[in-house]
C-alpha positions in Angstrom: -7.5 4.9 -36.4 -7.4 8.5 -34.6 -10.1 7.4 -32.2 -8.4 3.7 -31.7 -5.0 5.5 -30.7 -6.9 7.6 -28.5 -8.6 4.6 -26.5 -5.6 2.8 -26.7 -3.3 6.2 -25.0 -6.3 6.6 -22.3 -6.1 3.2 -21.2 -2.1 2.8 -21.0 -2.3 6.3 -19.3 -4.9 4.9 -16.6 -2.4 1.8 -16.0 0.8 4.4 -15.6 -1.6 6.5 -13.1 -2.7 3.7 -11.2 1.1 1.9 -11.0 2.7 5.8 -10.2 0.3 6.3 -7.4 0.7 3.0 -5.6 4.4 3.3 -6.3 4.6 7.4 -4.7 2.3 6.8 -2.2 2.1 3.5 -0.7 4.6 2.4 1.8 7.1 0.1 0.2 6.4 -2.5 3.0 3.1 -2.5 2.3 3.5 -3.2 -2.2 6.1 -6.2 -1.1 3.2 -7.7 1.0 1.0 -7.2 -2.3 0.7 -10.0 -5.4 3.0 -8.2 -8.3 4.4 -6.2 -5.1 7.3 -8.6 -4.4 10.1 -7.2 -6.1 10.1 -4.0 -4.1 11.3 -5.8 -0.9 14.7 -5.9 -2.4 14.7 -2.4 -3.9 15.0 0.8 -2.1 12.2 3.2 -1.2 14.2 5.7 -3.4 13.7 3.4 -6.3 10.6 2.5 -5.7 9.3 6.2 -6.0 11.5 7.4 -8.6 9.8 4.4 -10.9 6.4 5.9 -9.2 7.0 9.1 -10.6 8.2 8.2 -14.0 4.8 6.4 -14.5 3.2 9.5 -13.3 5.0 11.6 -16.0 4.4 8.6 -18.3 0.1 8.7 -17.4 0.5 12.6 -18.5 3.1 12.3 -21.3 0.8 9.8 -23.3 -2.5 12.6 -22.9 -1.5 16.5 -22.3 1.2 17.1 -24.6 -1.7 16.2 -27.5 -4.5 17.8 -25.5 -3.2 21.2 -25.4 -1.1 20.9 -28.6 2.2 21.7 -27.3 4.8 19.2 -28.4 2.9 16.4 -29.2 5.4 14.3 -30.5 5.7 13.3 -26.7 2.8 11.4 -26.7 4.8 8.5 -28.7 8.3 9.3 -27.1 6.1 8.7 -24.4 5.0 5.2 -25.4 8.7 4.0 -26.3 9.9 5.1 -22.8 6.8 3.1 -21.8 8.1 0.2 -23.6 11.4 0.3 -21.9 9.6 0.2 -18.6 8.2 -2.7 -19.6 11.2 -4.7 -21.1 12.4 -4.2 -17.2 9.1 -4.9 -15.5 9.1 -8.5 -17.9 12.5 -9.1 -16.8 12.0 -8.2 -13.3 8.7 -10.4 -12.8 10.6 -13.6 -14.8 13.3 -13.6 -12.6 10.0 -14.1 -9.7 8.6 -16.1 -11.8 5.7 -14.8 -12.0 4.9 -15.6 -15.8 1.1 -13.7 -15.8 2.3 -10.8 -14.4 5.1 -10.8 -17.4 2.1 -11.4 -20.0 0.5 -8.5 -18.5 3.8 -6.3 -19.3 3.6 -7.8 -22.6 0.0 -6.3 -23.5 0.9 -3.1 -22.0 4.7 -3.2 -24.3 2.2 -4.1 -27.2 0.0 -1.7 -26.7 2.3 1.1 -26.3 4.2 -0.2 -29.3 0.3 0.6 -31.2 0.8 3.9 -30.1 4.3 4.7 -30.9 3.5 3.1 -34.4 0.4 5.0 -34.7 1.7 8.3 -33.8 5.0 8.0 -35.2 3.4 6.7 -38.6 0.1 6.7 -39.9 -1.4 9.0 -37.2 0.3 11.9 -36.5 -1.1 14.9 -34.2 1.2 17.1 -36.0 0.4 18.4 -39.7 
């Protein structure tokens, strides 16, 4: 189960660093031309890159905090923030209606709900 969680972190983490850098780095006019991209024509570039950077702090909240042992009960705050995100990304992309990209934020929710559940529960770094 330790190794699952650990599969299942690295891969949400690689999602969160992927979305933050496209988010931080790429103009905005550039992700509404994009597929998935849309919603930022009607959002600001503030908001844009403030979401980039919380995905950032999400890719290295769900790894480092267990890596070098210091807090680790981040890694599944981590994964309910993550979950938030997503409740807001499903909403966001339904309101587009862009239903796959909504099933997409539903195995990423689902997957950090794993490890929330996992780390919370069964699985804790701690003890």
């Amino acid at each position: 189960m330790n190794l699952t969680l650990w599969i299942a972190a690295g891969l949400l983490a690689a999602v969160a660093l992927a979305g933050g850098i496209s988010k931080t780095f790429v103009p905005k006019a550039k992700l509404a031309a994009a597929h998935g991209g849309e919603w930022t024509a009607g959002a600001s570039v503030g908001f844009v890159k403030t979401l980039g950077v919380l995905e950032l702090l999400a890719a290295v909240g769900l790894i480092l905090p267990a890596i070098v042992d210091i807090a680790p009960v981040m890694v599944p705050v981590t994964a309910v923030c993550w979950i938030l995100l997503m409740v807001g990304a499903m909403i966001t992309h339904g309101r587009l209606g862009q239903f796959k990209l909504v099933m997409l934020n539903v195995v990423y929710l689902a997957l950090a709900a794993f490890i929330a559940w996992g780390r919370f529960g069964p699985e804790p770094f701690a003890g």
